[in-house]
N, C-alpha and C positions, 0 to 999 in steps of 0.2 A: 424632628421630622426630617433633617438632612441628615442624618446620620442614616434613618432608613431607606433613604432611598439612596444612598451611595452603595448601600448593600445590596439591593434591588439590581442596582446597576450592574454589581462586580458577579452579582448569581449569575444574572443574563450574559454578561460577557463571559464568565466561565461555562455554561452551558453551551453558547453560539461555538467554543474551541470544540468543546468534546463534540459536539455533534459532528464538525467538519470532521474530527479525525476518528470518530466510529465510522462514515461515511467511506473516508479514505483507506483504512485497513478494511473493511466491508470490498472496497472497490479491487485493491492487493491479495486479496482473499481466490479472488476471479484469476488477474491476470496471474499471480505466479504460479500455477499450477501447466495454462496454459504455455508459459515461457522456460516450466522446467521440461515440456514434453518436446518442446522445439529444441532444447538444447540435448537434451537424448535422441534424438536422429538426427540432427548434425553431427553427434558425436560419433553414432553409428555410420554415419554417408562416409565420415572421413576415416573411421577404420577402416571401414571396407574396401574403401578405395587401394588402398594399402600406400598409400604417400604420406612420408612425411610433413608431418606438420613441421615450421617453427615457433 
């Protein structure tokens, strides 16, 4: 009987991980598309400007 619930245990705690990190790629799903758009017009503000970057 301890044998099964120590495996009970180890499902639950490997489920409790994947959950968080479907959760968190679910969440990087949203923001990086968002953060690739802002870095395409910043990139376009500062060509345009015609100033060197360093």
């Amino acid at each position: 009987m301890s044998s099964l619930l120590w495996i009970v245990i180890v499902i639950a705690v490997v489920c409790f991980i994947l959950g968080g990190t479907v959760k968190a790629v679910a969440f990087l799903l949203w923001v990086a598309p968002i953060l690739l758009v802002v870095a395409v017009v910043m990139f376009l503000m500062n060509r345009a400007s015609g100033r060197r970057g360093v």
